[in-house]
TORLO-218887 format. One record per residue (C-alpha): x, y, z. Coordinates in Angstrom, 2 decimals, padded with zeros to 5 digits. Layout:
BEGIN
<rec><x>X</x><y>Y</y><z>Z</z></rec>
...
% end
This chain:
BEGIN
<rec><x>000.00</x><y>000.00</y><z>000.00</z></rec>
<rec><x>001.58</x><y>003.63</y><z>-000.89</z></rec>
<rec><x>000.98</x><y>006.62</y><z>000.54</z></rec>
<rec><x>-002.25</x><y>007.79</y><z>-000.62</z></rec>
<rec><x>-003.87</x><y>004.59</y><z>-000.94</z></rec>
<rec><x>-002.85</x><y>004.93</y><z>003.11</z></rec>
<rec><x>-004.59</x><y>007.90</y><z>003.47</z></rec>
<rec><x>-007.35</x><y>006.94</y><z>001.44</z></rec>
<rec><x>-008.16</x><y>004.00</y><z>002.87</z></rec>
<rec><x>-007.57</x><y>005.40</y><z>006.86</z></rec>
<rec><x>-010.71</x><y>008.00</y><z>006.15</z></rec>
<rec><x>-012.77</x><y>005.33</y><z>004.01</z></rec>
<rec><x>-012.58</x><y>003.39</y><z>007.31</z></rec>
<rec><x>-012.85</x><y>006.15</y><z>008.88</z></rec>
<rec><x>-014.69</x><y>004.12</y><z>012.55</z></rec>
<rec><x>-014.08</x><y>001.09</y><z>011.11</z></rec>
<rec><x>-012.94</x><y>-000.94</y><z>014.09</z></rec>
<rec><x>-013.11</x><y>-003.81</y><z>012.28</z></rec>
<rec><x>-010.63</x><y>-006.55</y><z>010.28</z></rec>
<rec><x>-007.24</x><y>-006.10</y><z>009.93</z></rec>
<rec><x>-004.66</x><y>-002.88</y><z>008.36</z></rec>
<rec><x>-001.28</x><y>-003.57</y><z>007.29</z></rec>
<rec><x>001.93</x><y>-001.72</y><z>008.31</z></rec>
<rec><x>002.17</x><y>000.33</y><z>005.52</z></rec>
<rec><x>-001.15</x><y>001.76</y><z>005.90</z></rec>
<rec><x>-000.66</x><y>002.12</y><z>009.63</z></rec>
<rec><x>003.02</x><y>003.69</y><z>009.48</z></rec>
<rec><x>001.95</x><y>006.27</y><z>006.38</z></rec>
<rec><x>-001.45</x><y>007.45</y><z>007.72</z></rec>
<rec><x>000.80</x><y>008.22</y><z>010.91</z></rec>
<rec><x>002.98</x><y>009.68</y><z>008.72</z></rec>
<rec><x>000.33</x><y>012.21</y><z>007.37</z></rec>
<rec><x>-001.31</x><y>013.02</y><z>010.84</z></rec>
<rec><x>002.36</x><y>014.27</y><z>012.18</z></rec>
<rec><x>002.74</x><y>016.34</y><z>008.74</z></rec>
<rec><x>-000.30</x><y>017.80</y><z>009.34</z></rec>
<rec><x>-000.06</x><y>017.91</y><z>013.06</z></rec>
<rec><x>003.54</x><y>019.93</y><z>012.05</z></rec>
<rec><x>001.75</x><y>022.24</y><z>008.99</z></rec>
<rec><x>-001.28</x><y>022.48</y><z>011.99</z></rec>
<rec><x>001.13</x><y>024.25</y><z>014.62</z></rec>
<rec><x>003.13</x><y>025.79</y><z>011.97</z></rec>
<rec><x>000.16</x><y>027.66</y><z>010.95</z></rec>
<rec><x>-000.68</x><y>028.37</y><z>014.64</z></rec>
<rec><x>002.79</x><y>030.02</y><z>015.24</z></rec>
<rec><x>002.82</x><y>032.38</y><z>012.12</z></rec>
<rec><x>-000.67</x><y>033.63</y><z>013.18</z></rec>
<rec><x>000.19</x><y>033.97</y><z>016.82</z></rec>
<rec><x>003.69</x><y>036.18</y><z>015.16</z></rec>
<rec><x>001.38</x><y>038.23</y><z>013.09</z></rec>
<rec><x>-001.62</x><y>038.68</y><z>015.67</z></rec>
<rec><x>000.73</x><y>038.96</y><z>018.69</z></rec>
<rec><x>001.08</x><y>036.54</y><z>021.45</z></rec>
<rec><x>-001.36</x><y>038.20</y><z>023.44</z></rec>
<rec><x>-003.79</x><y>038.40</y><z>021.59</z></rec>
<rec><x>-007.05</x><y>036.74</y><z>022.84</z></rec>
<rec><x>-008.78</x><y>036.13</y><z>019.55</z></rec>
<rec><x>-006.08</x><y>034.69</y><z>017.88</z></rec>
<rec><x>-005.21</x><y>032.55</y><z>020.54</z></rec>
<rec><x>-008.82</x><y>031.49</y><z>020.71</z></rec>
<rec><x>-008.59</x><y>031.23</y><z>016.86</z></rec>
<rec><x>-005.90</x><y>029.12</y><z>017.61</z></rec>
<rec><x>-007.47</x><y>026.17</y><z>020.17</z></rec>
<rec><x>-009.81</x><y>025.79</y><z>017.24</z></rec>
<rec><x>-007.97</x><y>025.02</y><z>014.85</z></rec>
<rec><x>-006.58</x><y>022.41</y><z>017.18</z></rec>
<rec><x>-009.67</x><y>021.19</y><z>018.88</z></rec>
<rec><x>-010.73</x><y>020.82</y><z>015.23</z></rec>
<rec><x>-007.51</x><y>018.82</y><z>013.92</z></rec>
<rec><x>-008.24</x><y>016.55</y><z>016.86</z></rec>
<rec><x>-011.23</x><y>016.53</y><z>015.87</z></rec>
<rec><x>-010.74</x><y>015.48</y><z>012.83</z></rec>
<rec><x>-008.43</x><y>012.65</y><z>012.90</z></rec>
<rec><x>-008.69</x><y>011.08</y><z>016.56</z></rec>
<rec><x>-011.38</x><y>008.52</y><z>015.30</z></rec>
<rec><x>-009.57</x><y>007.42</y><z>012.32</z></rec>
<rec><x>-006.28</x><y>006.73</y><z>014.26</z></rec>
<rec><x>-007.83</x><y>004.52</y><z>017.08</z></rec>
<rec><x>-009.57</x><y>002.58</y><z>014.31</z></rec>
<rec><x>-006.21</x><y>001.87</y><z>012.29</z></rec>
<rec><x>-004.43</x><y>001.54</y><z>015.76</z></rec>
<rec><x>-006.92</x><y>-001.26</y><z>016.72</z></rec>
<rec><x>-006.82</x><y>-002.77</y><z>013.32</z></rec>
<rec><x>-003.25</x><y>-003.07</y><z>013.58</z></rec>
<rec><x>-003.52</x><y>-004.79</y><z>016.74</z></rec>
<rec><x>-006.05</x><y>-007.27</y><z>015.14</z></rec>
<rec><x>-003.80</x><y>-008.19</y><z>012.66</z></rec>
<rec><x>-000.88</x><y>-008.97</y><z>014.87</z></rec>
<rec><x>-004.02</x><y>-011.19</y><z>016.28</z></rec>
<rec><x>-004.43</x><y>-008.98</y><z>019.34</z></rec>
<rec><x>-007.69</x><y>-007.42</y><z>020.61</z></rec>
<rec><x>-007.94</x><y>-004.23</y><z>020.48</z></rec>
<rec><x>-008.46</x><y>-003.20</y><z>023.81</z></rec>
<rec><x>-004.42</x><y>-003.46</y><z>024.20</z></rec>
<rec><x>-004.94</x><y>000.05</y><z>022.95</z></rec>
<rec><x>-005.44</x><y>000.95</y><z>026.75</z></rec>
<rec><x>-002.43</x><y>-000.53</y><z>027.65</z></rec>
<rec><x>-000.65</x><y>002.99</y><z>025.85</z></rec>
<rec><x>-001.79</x><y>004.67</y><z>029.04</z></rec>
<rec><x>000.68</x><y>003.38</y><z>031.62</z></rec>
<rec><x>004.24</x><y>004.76</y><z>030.97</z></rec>
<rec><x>005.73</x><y>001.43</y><z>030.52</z></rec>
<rec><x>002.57</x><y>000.02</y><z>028.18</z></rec>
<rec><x>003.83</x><y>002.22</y><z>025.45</z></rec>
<rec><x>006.91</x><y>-000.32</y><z>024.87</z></rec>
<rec><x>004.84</x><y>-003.58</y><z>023.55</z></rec>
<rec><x>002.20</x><y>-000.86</y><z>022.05</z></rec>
<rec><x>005.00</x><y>000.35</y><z>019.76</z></rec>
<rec><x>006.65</x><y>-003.22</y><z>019.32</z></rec>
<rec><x>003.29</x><y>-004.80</y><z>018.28</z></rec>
<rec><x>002.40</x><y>-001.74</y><z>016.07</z></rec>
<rec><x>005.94</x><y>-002.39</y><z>014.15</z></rec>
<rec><x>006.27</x><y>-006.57</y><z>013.83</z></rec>
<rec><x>005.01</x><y>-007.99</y><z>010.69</z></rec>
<rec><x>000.86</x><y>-009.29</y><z>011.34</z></rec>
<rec><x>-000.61</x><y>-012.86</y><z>011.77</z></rec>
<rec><x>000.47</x><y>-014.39</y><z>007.95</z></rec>
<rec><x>-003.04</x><y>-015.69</y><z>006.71</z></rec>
<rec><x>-006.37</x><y>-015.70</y><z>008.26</z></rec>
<rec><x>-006.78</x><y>-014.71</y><z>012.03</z></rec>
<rec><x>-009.84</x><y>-014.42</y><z>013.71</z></rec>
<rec><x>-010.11</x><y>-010.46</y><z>013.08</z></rec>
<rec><x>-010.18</x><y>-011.86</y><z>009.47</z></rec>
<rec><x>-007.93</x><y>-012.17</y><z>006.15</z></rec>
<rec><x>-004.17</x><y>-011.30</y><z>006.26</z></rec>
<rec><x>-004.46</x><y>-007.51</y><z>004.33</z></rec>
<rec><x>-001.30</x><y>-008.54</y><z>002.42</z></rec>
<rec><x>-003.04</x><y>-011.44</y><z>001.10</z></rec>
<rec><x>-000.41</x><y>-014.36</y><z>002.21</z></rec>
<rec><x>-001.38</x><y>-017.32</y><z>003.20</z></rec>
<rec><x>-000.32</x><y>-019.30</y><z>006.33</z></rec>
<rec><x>002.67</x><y>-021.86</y><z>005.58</z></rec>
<rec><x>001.59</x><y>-025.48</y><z>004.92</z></rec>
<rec><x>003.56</x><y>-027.56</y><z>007.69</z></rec>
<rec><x>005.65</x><y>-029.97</y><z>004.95</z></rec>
<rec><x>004.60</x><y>-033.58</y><z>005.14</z></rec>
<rec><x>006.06</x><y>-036.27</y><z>007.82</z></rec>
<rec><x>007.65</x><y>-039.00</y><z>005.34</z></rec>
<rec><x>008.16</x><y>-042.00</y><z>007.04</z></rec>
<rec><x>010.61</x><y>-045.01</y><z>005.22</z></rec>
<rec><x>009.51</x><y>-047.99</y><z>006.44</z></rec>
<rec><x>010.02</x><y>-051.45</y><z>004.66</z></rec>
% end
């Protein structure tokens, strides 16, 4: 999956909680929240420069164009987040685990290692592998 089809896909599913995402789709729709998230404040910073830091209704002007970011994309990333999860065959109530200090270790190690190859019970692999056949036993007896 490339970059678009990433974003695509993370606001066609936008509360889809849902089946399975693959890395790539994870990894680049994070990838385009933190651009925007950096383009976001960027935009904050040159308006709080031109209105002045003290002004009130840019700073109000401000918090909304936050609260509306937020807004905008906290949904979609705990969806992909918990479809991650589901296709490292996790539930996705792991997610809560990111609230302890020390939770955000296995969070980030099962967000980054390759998901269940095949079908899990959150559903197909998104890659489309299949799970390895074990090879036969052959036993030579005469």
């Amino acid at each position: 999956m490339n970059f678009g089809q990433a974003i695509a896909s993370g606001f066609q599913r936008y509360v889809d909680f849902q089946g399975r995402s693959a890395r790539s789709e994870f990894w680049y729709f994070f990838l385009f929240y933190y651009i925007g998230f950096f383009v976001m404040f960027m935009a904050i910073g040159t308006l709080s420069a031109i209105a002045g830091s003290d002004n009130a209704a840019a700073n109000g002007f401000a918090g909304l164009i936050y609260l509306g970011f937020l807004g905008v994309f906290i949904l979609p990333n705990l969806a992909i987040q918990v479809r991650r999860l589901h296709d490292t065959n996790r539930s996705g109530w792991w997610i809560f685990i990111s609230l302890t200090i020390v939770g955000v270790i296995p969070l980030l190690i099962w967000l980054c290692t390759r998901g269940t190859v095949g079908e899990n019970r959150f559903g197909n692999d998104p890659l489309g592998g299949t799970a390895a056949i074990p090879a036969p036993i052959i036993s030579w007896t005469s």
